[in-house]
Each structure stands twice: as structure tokens, then as C-alpha cells.
C-alpha positions as CSV (number, residue, x, y, z in Angstrom):
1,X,0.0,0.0,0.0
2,X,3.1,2.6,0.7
3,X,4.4,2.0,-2.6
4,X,0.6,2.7,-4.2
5,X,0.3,5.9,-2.4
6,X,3.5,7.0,-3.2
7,X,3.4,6.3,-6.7
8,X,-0.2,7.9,-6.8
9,X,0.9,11.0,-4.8
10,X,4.3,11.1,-6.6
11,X,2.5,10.9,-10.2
12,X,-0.1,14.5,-9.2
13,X,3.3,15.8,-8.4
14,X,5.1,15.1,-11.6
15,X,1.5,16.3,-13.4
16,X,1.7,19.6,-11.4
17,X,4.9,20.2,-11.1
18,X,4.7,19.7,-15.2
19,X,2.0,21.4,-15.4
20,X,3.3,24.9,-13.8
21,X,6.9,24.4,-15.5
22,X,5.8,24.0,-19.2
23,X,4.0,26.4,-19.6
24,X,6.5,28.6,-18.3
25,X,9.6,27.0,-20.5
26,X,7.4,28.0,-23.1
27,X,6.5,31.7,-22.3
28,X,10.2,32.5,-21.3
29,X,10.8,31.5,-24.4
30,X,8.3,33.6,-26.6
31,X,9.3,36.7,-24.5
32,X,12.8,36.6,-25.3
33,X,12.3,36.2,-28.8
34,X,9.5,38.7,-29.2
35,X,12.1,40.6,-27.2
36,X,15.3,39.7,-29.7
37,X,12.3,40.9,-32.7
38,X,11.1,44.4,-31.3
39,X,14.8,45.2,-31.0
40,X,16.3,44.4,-34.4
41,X,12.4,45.7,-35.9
42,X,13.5,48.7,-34.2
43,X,16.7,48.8,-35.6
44,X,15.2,48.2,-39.4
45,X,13.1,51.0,-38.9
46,X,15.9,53.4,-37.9
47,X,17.9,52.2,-41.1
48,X,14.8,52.9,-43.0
49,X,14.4,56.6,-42.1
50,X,18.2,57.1,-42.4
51,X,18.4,55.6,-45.9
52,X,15.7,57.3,-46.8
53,X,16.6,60.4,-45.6
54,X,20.5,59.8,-47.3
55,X,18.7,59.3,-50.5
56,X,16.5,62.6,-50.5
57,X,19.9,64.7,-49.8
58,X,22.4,62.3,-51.6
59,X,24.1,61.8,-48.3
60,X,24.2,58.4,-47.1
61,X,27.3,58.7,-44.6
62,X,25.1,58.8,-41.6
63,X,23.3,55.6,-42.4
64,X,26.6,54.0,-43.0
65,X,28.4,55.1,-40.1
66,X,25.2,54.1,-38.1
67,X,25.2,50.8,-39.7
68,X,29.1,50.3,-39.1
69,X,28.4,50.7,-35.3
70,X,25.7,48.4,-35.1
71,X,27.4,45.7,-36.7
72,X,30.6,46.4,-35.0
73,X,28.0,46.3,-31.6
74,X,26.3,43.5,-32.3
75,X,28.6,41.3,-34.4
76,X,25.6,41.2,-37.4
77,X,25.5,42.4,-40.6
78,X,23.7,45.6,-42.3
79,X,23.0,45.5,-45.9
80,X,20.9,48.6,-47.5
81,X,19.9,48.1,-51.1
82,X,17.8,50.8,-53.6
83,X,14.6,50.3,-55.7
84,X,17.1,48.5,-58.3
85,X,18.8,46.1,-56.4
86,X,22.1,48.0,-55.8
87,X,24.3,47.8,-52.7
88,X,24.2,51.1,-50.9
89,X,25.5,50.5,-47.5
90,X,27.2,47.2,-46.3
91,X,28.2,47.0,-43.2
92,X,29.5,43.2,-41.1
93,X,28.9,39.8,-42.0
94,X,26.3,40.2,-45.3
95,X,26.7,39.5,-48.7
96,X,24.1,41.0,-51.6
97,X,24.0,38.1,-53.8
98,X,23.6,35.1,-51.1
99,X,21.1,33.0,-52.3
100,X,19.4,32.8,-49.1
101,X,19.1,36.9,-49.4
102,X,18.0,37.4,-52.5
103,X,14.2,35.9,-52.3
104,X,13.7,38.2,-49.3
105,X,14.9,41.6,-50.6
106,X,12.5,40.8,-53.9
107,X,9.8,40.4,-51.2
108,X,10.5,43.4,-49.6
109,X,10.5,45.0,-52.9
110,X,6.7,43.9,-53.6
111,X,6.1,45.4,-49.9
112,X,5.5,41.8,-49.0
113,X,6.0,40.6,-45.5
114,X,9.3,39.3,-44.6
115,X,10.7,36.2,-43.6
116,X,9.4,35.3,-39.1
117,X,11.9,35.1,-36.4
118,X,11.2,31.7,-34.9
119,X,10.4,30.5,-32.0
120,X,13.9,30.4,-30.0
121,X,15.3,27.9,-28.0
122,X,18.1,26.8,-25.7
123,X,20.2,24.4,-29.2
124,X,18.8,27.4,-31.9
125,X,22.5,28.6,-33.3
126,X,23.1,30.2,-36.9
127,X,21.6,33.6,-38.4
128,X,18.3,34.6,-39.6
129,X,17.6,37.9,-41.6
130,X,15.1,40.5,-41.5
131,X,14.0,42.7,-44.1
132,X,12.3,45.7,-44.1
133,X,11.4,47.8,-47.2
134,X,12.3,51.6,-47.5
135,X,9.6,53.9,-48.5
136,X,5.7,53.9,-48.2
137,X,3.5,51.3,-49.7
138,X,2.7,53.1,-53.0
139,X,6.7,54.4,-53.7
140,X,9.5,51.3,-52.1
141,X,13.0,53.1,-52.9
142,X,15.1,50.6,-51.0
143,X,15.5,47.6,-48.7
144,X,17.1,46.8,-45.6
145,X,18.2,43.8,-44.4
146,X,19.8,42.6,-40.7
147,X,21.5,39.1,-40.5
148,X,20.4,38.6,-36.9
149,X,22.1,36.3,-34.9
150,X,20.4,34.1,-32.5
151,X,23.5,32.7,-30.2
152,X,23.1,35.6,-27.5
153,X,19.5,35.5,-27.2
154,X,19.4,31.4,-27.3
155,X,21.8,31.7,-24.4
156,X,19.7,34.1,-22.5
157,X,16.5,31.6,-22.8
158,X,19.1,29.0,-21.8
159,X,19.6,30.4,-18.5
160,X,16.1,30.9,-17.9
161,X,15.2,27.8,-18.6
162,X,18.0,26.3,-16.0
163,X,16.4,28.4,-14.0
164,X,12.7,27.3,-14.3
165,X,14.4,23.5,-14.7
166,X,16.0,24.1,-10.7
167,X,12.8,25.5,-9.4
168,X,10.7,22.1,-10.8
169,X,13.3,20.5,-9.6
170,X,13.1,22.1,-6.5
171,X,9.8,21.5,-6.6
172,X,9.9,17.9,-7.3
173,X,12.3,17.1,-4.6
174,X,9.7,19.4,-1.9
175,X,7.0,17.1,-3.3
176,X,8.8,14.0,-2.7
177,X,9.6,14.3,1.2
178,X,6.1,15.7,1.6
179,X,4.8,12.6,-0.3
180,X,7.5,11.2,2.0
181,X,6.3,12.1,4.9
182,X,2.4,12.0,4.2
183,X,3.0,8.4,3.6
184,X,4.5,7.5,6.5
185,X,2.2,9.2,8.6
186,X,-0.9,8.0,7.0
187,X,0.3,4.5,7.0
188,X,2.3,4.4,10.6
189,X,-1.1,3.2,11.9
190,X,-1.7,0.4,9.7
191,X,1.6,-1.1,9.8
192,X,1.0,-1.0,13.5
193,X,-2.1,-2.6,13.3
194,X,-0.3,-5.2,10.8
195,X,2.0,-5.9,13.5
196,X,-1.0,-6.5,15.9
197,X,-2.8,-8.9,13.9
198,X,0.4,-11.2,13.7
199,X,1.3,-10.9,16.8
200,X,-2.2,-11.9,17.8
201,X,-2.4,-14.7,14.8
202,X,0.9,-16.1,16.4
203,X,-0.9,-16.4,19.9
204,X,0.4,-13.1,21.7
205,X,-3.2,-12.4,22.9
206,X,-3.2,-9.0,24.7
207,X,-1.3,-7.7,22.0
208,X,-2.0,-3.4,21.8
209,X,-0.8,-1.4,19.2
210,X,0.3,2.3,19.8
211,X,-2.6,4.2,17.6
212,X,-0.1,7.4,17.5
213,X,-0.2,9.5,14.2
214,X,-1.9,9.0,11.0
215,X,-5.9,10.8,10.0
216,X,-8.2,10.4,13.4
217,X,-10.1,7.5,11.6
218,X,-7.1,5.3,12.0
219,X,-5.9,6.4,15.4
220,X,-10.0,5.4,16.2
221,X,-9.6,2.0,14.0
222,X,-6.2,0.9,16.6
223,X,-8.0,2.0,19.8
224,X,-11.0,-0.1,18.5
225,X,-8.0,-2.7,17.8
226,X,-7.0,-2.2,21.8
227,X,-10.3,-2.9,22.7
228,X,-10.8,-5.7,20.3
229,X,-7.8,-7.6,21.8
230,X,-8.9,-6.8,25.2
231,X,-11.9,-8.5,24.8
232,X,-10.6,-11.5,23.3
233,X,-8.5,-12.0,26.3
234,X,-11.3,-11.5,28.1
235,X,-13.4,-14.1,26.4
236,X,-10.6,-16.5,26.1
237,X,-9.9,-16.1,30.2
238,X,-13.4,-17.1,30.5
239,X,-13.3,-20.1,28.8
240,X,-10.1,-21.4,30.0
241,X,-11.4,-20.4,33.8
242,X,-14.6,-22.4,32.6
243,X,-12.8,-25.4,31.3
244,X,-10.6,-25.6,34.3
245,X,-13.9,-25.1,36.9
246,X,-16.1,-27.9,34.9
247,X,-13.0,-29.9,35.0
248,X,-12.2,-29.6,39.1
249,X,-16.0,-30.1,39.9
250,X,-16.4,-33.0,37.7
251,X,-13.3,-34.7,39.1
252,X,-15.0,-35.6,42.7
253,X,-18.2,-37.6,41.4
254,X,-16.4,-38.8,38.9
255,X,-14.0,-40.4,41.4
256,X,-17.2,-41.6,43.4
257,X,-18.2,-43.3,40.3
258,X,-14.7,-44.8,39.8
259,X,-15.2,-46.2,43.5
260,X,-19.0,-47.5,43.0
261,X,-17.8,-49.2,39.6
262,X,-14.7,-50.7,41.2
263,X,-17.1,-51.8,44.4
264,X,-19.3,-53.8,41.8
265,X,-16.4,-55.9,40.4
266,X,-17.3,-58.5,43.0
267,X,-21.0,-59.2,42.7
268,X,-20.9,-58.7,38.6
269,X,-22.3,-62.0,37.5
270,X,-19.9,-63.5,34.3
271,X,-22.8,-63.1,31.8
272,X,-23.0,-59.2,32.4
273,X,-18.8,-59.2,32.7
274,X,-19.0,-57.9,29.1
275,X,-20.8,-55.0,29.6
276,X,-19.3,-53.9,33.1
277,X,-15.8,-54.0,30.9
278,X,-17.2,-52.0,28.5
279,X,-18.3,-49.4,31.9
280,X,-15.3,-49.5,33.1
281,X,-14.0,-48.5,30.3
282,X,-15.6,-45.4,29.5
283,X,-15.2,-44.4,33.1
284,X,-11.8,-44.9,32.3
285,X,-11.8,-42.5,29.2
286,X,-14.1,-40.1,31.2
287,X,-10.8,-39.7,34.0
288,X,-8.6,-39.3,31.1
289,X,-10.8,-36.8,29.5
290,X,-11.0,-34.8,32.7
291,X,-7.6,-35.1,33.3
292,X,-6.7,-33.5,29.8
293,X,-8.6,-30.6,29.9
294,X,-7.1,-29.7,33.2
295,X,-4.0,-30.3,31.4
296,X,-5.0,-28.3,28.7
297,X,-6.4,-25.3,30.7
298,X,-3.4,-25.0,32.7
299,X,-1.2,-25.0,29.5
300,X,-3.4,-22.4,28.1
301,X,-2.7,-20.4,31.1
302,X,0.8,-20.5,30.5
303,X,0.7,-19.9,26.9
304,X,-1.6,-17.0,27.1
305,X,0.1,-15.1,30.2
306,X,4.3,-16.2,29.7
307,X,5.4,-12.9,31.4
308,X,5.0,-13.6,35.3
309,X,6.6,-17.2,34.5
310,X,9.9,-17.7,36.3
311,X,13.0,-18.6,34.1
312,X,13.2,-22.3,33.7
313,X,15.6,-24.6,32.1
314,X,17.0,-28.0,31.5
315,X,19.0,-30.5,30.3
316,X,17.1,-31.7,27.3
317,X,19.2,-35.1,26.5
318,X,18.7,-36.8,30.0
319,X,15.0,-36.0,29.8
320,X,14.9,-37.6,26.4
321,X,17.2,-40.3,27.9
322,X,14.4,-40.6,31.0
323,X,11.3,-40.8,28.7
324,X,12.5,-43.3,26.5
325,X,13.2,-46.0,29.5
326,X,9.7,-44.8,31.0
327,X,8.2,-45.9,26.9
328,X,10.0,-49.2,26.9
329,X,7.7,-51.5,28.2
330,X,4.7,-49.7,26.1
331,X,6.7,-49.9,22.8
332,X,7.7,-53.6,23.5
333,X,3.8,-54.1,24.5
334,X,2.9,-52.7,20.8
335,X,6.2,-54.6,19.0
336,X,7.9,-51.0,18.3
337,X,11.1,-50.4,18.0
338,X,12.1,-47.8,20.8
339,X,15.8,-46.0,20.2
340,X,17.6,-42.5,20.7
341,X,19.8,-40.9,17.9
342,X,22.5,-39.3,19.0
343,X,22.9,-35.8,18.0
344,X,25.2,-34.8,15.0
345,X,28.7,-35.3,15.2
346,X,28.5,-36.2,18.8
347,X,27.7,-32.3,19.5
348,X,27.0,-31.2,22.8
349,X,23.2,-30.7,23.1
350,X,22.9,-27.9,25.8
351,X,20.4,-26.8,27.9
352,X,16.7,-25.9,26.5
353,X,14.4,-23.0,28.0
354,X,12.3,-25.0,29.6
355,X,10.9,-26.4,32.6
356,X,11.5,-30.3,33.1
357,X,8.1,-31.7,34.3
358,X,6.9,-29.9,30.9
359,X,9.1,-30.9,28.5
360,X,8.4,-34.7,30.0
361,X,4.8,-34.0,29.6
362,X,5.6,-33.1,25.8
363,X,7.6,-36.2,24.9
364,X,5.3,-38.2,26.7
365,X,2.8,-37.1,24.2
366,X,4.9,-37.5,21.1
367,X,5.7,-40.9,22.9
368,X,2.5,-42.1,23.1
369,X,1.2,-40.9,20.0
370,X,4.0,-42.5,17.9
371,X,3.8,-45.8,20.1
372,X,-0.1,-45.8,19.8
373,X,-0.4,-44.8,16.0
374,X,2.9,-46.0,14.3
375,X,1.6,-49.9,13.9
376,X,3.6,-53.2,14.7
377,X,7.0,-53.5,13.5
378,X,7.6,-49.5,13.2
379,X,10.4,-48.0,14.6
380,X,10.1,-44.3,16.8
381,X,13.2,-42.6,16.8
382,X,14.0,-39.6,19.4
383,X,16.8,-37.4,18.7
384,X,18.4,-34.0,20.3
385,X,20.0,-31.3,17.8
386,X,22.4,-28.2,19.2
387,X,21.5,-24.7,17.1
388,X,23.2,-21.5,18.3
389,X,19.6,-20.1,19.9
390,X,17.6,-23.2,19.9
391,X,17.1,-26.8,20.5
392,X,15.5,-28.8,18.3
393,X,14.0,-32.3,19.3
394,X,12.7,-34.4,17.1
395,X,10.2,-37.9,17.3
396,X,10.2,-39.6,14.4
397,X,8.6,-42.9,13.2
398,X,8.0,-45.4,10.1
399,X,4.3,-45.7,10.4
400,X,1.6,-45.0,7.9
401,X,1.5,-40.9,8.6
402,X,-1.2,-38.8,8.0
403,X,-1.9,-36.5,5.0
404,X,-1.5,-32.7,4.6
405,X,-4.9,-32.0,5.6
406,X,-4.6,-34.1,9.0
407,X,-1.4,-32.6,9.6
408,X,-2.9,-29.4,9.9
409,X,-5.4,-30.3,11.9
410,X,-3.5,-32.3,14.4
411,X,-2.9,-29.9,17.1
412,X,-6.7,-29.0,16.7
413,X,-8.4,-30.0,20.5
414,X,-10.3,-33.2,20.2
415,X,-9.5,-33.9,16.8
416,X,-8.5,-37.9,16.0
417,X,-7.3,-39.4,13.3
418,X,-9.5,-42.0,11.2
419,X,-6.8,-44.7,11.3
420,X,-6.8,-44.8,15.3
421,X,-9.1,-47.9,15.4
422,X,-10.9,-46.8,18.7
423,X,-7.7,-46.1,20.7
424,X,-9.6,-44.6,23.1
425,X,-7.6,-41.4,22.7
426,X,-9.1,-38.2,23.5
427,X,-7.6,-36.3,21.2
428,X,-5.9,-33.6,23.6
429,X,-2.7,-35.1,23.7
430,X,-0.8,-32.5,20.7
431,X,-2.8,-29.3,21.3
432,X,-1.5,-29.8,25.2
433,X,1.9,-30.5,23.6
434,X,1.7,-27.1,21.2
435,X,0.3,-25.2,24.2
436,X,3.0,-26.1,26.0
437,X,6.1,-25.2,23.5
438,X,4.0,-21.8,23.0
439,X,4.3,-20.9,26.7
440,X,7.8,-21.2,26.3
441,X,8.5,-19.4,23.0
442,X,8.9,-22.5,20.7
443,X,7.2,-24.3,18.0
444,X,6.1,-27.4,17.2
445,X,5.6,-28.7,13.6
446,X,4.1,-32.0,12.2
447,X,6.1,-33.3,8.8
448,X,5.9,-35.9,6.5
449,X,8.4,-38.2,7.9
450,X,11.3,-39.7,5.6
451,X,10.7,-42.0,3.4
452,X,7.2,-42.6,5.2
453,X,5.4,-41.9,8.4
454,X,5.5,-38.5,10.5
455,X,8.0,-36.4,12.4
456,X,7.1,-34.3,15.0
457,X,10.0,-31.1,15.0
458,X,9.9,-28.8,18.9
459,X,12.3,-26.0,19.1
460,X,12.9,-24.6,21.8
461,X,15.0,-21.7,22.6
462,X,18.0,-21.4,25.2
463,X,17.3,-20.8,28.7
464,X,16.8,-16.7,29.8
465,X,20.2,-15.5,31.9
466,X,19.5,-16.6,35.4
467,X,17.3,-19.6,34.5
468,X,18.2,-22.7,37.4
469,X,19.1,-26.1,35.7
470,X,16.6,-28.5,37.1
């Protein structure tokens, strides 16, 4: 949009600044040579009365000394001719029989007007002559003609038009930082806003933008922004303080019902055992539930208000290390294939910002996901790389996958995959785990794995200065 403006406000100023400096290029320019005419027309009409007077008394010494000046002033020839064509006075740089000459004086002659002085310009260069006949218009005794040069007067119109050309440009260049200027401050609160939006699109809810500058609708739009994000938090507090409440309260008769299901075990007759599985079961999946959204409110919490967190680190290759002997039995269980990679080149992996219980909690997901969903026989592979301002961990295994459209949905809260077969997951276990790496400045990303199944990538960046190793 900057560039649009600017181009729009930069073209009106090219158009005006045209506008006003044309027009004037081209009246400079008529003025000096209108000018350059009136004073050689003047001069033709002096040489006229002098001739003519030199011809009525036989004395033509004061035309010729008066020509011999002016052509010694002026560096431009004088030539006075009679009613026969015969050289009278000749004075500077003119020669009666050039070709270019002759068709004028014969005008002149038939009292017909002579040749026009054109319209001058900074390159014109040569000579043009003017003729003027001597006499009245019913008795012509003579002609004179003035080889005008046009170097001086080209120069003049020259300078005016450097002139004119540094004022336009002047112009231009004032038009330009105000287009500048104008641009920035009508945009400054949209790019503001701009940064709001992402910074709320990437989860930074809260997020207020300054609103200084710019036209009063758009210093209105960002304080309408303010209060836009203000309410959002406000919504979303609500319904993570909801979740959390229905989640506590359901806890306690849903342990009573735990208790009265377990009590019946005993007194169950074997033709209903089917059934009271199937109860316990779902009473089973009910806890779990429960226990996620807790799980998910509290890591909602965390991602939505990071700044009163303390500083929290660890070592991320001993909980990696930790997990995987806590998965063992599951992935024997399931017949997959449980192993660490070590990290590249043997590098050393450094410690992560983030607290340990959490980042257990995060590979226990991964864990369990890959364990639950990557099929008999696959293999889940757990590795730790070093980067300069990050960690990156990465759970990897050679199951089926999932497609680009369940990948995106993956971290969505209670989505499951049409390939679990009733694994009785609730479908909390990755938007926990995203939640999570949020709270802590990271991301988590679910790829295609290589050459099949999926890879779940967490960066994390390193610890804050003061941040205790746990």
C-alpha cells in the first residue's frame, strides 16, 4: 500500500509540477524572442528613415556610419539596397548576392512581408535575416536587411530555462519528502495494526498497538483494535477459567463413580462381565478426559500469560534419555522399536528453555502418540540437535502418517485421526503439547516423515540468563 500511495501521490506531483513548468519554459521562451524581434524591428526601422533620408539629400554617410556601429555592436550584418537592387551600404557579416538573401529583398520589394523570427530555444545557433522595405507602400525606394544572430538570445532563454528547470526541480524534490512524509504518517497506523494482527495470529493475545499518528479514523480503528484484543483475552480467560472449573468439579463424582464401579467388580455376574468391561471403560476414558482438559487449561494459562513465568531450564538429553526407559515396556507391548539418535557429530546438546516436568509431559505425548499410531514392527526414533539459539528435538517414526490435511489439523483440541481404530484417545494429547512449546517461545511442527510416516520437530530456545538447571 506505501508503494501505491507513493506512486499515486508522486505521479499528481510530476503532473503539477509539469503542469506549472511548461507552460513557463514555453512563455520565457516567446518573451525573449518577441524581445530579440522588437529590437532588431527597431533597428530596421531606424535604417529605413536614415536611408531614406540619405537618398532625398544624396548623403548616405550617416546611415553607414550608423550601420558600421551596429554591426561592429552586435557582431551582425547591415545591408541597405535601392529600388534597383544596388548595394548602398554594407556593413558586417552580409553578402548581396547570397542565395538565401535574395528571395527576401525581392519580397520586400513587392512590400510583401518578410521572412518570421522563430520561435527560440536553448540548441537554436546560426543567423536569420530580416527585411524591411524603404519607402511607403505606393513608392518602395530601398530595402534593408539585418543578418540577426540568435546565439546571444538562445543563451539568454538557456539560462532561464535552467532556472525554471532548478525551481521544478526544486519543486519535485519538496513534493517527494512531503509525499514522504504524508506516507509514512498515514500508513504508521496500519503497519501497527499489521503488527497487531500477527502478533495476535501467532498467539500473543493482549497484543496493543500504539494508535499514535496518522488521520483520526485510524488512530479510532487501533484504539478499536486495543479494545478488540482486550476483549478476546477476556473471552478467552473465561473459557479457560470455565474449562478448568467444569473440569475440578467433575473430578469428585467422577471419582465416586470410579469407586461404586470398582465396588461392583465383586457381585458382577460373568454373563454381564462384558458390559461392566465396556463401563469401566468409559469411566476410564471419562478420567482421562477430565484429566486433559485440566491439562489443557493450565497449558493455556501458561501460553496466554508467559510474562510472570519464572526462568526455567533443563537438560534436554537426560529427559529424552528418562522418557524413553519410561516408553520401553509400552513400545515392546505394541512390538515397536524404541531408540535414541544421537545428535550430529557427537555435538553437545545444551540446555533448553524450559521447565522439566513440561518438556516430559511433551515427549510423553509424542511418545504415546508415535507408540499408539505407528503400527507393529515400526520403529520411533528420538533425537536432540544443538543450534546457536535453539534446541531442536525431534520424534520420528516409520508408520503410515497422516496427510497434509490431518497434519494441519493435528494440534486441533479433540481432533483424532480415522486410522486410530478406537484407541480410546481423546484427542488432547498434541494441542497440550503445542500449548506447551507456546508458553515457552517455541514451536512445534508435524512433517511428512522420511521415506514414510511423520516427524514431530519442537524447538525450543535457550534458557533466559539466570534460569536454574533442574
Amino acid at each position: 500500500m506505501r508503494r501505491r500511495l507513493l506512486i499515486a501521490l508522486l505521479t499528481f506531483a510530476a503532473v503539477a509540477v509539469t503542469g506549472f513548468a511548461w507552460p513557463l519554459l514555453a512563455s520565457t521562451a516567446a518573451e525573449r524572442t518577441q524581445r530579440l524581434l522588437l529590437d532588431r524591428t527597431a533597428a530596421l526601422d531606424r535604417f529605413a528613415v536614415l536611408a531614406q533620408r540619405g537618398a532625398a539629400t544624396g548623403d548616405l554617410t550617416a546611415v553607414a556610419g550608423e550601420a558600421e556601429a551596429y554591426a561592429q555592436l552586435y557582431r551582425e550584418g547591415v545591408l541597405i539596397l535601392d529600388q534597383h537592387r544596388r548595394p548602398t551600404v554594407v556593413a558586417g557579416d552580409i553578402v548581396p548576392d547570397d542565395p538565401v538573401i535574395k528571395p527576401l529583398i525581392d519580397g520586400a520589394l513587392r512590400n510583401e512581408p518578410g521572412q518570421p523570427l522563430p520561435q527560440l530555444r536553448p540548441w537554436s545557433r546560426g543567423q536569420v535575416v530580416l527585411t524591411r522595405p524603404i519607402g511607403t507602400d505606393t513608392h518602395i525606394s530601398g530595402v534593408v536587411a539585418l543578418r540577426v544572430s540568435v546565439a546571444a538570445a538562445a543563451a539568454d532563454v538557456a539560462r532561464l530555462w535552467l532556472v525554471v528547470l532548478l525551481g521544478a526541480v526544486t519543486a519535485a524534490v519538496g513534493f517527494l519528502l512531503l509525499a514522504l512524509v504524508l506516507a509514512r504518517w498515514v500508513l504508521r497506523p496500519l503497519a501497527q495494526l499489521e503488527r497487531g494482527l500477527v502478533a495476535v495470529a501467532a498467539g500473543r493475545q493482549g497484543t496493543h498497538v500504539p494508535g499514535r499518528g496518522g488521520p483520526p479514523e485510524l488512530r479510532a480503528l487501533a484504539a478499536s483494535f486495543n479494545r478488540m484484543s482486550d476483549a478476546v483475552v477476556a473471552a478467552a480467560d473465561k473459557e479457560r477459567q470455565l474449562v478448568a472449573d467444569a473440569s475440578h468439579q467433575l473430578r469428585n463424582p467422577m471419582a465416586a463413580l470410579r469407586l461404586r464401579v470398582d465396588s461392583l467388580a465383586p457381585s458382577v455376574a460373568e454373563h454381564a462381565q462384558p458390559g461392566y468391561q465396556s463401563l469401566a471403560t468409559e469411566v476410564e476414558r471419562l478420567e482421562s478426559l477430565l484429566d486433559g482438559l485440566l491439562a489443557l487449561a493450565a497449558a493455556d494459562e501458561a501460553a496466554a500469560h508467559p510474562e510472570p513465568r519464572q526462568p526455567a531450564a533443563c537438560w534436554p538429553d537426560e529427559v529424552v534419555s528418562a522418557r524413553l526407559d519410561a516408553w520401553r515396556p509400552a513400545a515392546r507391548k505394541a512390538n515397536v522399536r524404541l531408540m535414541a539418535q544421537p545428535p550430529p557429530e557427537h555435538d553437545e546438546i545444551g540446555p533448553a528453555g524450559c521447565a522439566e516436568s513440561e518438556l516430559a509431559q511433551i515427549l510423553d505425548v509424542l511418545l504415546d502418540n508415535a507408540i499408539r499410531y505407528a503400527g507393529p514392527e515400526a520403529t520411533v526414533r528420538v533425537r536432540a540437535e544443538p543450534r546457536p539459539e535453539s534446541v531442536r528435538l525431534i520424534v520420528e517414526d516409520t508408520g503410515p502418517g497422516l496427510s497434509e490435511q490431518d497434519r494441519a489439523k493435528a494440534t486441533q483440541r479433540f481432533w483424532r485421526s480415522g486410522k486410530d481404530g478406537g484407541s480410546g484417545g481423546t484427542g488432547l494429547g498434541l494441542a497440550i503439547a503445542e500449548r506447551l512449546v507456546s508458553a515457552r517461545a517455541g514451536t512445534l511442527r508435524i512433517l511428512p516423515g522420511e521415506p514414510t510416516g511423520l516427524a514431530v520437530h519442537v524447538v525450543l530456545p535457550r534458557p533466559e540468563p539466570g534460569a536454574d538447571l533442574e
